[in-house]
C-alpha positions in Angstrom: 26.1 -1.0 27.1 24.9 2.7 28.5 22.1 2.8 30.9 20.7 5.1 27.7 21.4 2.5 25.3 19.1 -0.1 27.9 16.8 2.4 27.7 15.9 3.0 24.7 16.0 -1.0 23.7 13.4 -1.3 27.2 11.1 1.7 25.1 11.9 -0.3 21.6 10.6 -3.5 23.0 7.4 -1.9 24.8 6.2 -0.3 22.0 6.5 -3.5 19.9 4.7 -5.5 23.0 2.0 -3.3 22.9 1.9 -3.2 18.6 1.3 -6.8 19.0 -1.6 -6.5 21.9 -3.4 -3.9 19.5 -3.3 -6.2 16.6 -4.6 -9.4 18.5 -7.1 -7.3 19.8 -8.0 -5.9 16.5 -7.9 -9.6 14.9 -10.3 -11.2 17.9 -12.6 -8.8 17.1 -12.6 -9.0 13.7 -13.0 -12.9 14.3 -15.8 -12.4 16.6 -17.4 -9.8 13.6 -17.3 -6.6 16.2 -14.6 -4.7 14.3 -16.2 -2.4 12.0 -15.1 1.2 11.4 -17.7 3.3 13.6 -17.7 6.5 11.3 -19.7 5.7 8.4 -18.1 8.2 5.7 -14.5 6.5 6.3 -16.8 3.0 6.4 -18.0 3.6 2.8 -14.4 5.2 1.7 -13.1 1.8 3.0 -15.8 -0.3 0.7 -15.4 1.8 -2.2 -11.6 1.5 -2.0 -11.3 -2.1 -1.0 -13.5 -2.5 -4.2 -11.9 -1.1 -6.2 -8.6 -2.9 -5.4 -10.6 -6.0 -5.2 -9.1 -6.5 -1.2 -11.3 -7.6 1.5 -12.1 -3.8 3.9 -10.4 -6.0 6.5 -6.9 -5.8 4.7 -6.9 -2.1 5.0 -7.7 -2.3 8.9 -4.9 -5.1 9.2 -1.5 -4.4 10.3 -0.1 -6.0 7.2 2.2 -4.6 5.0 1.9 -6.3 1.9 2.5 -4.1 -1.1 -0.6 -5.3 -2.5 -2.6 -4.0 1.0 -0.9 -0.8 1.7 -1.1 0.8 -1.6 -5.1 0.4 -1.1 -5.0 1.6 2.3 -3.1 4.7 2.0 -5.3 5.5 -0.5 -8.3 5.1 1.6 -6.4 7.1 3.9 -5.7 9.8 1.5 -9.3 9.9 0.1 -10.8 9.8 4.1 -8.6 12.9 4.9 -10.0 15.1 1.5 -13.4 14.3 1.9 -14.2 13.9 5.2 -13.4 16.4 8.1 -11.8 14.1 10.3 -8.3 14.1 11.7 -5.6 12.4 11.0 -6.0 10.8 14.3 -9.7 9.7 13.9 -8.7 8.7 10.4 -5.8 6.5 12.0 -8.0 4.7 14.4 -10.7 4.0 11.7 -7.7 1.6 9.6 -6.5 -0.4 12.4 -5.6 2.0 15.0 -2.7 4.1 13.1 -1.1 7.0 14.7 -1.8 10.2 12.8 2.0 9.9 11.3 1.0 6.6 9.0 -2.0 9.1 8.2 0.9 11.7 7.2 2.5 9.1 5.6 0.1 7.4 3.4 -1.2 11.1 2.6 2.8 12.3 1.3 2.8 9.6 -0.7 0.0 8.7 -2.2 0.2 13.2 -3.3 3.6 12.8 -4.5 2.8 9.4 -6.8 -0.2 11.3 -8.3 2.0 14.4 -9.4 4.3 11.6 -11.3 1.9 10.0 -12.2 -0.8 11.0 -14.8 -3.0 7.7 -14.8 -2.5 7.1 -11.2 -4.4 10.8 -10.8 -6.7 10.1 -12.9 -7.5 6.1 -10.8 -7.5 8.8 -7.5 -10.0 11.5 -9.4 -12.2 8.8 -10.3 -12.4 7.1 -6.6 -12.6 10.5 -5.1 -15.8 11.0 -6.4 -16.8 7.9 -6.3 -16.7 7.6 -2.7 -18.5 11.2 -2.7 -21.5 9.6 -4.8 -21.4 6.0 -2.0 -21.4 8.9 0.9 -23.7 10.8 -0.3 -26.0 7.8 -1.1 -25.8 6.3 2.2 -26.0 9.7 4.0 -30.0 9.7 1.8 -30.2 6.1 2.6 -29.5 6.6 6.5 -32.2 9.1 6.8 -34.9 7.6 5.1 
């Protein structure tokens, strides 16, 4: 084996240490009820979303990757992008710490299964706005 080859195993293994660290950090404070997201248009996305797919807002913060979890959360993801201003980095910390590629993932894919897929648009349309309506609402609600 190449001192390259030992390498790149060395940078393969870190990267999975500290994977792990993030999600039992992410888990104690969820346990101790401390994680929430802190920007409260992605927060409501989140709700409305989780809702919808009838998933607890923790699954789409989780690292999971249960079909039935990440289809929810990349469209949370997808939604958070288009109607908020954020970045794909702020969007990726808000579910669970994700680097802004799972952002530019979830975002490819959830555009490309809408253009295939008429009723799957239409599901997207309809949380689109109503996560506009939930922000909006607790946008009036925050500054009464």
């Amino acid at each position: 084996m190449t001192l390259k080859h030992k390498m790149q195993r060395a940078r393969v293994a870190y990267m999975q240490w500290l994977a792990a660290a993030d999600a039992v950090m992410i888990e104690l404070e969820r346990a101790a009820g401390t994680f929430e997201c802190d920007v409260p248009a992605i927060r409501e996305i989140q709700r409305t979303v989780a809702e919808h797919y009838g998933v607890p807002v923790s699954a789409l913060t989780s690292p999971i990757r249960s079909q039935c979890f990440v289809e929810p959360r990349h469209v949370a993801m997808q939604i958070a992008r288009e109607v908020t201003s954020h970045s794909q980095d702020a969007v990726g910390r808000a579910f669970g710490n994700r680097d802004h590629g799972a952002v530019a993932h979830a975002e490819h894919r959830i555009a490309s299964r809408a253009q295939v897929e008429p009723a799957f648009a239409r599901t997207l349309a309809t949380l689109h706005e109503a996560c506009r309506q939930r922000i909006a609402a607790a946008q009036k609600e925050r500054a009464a």
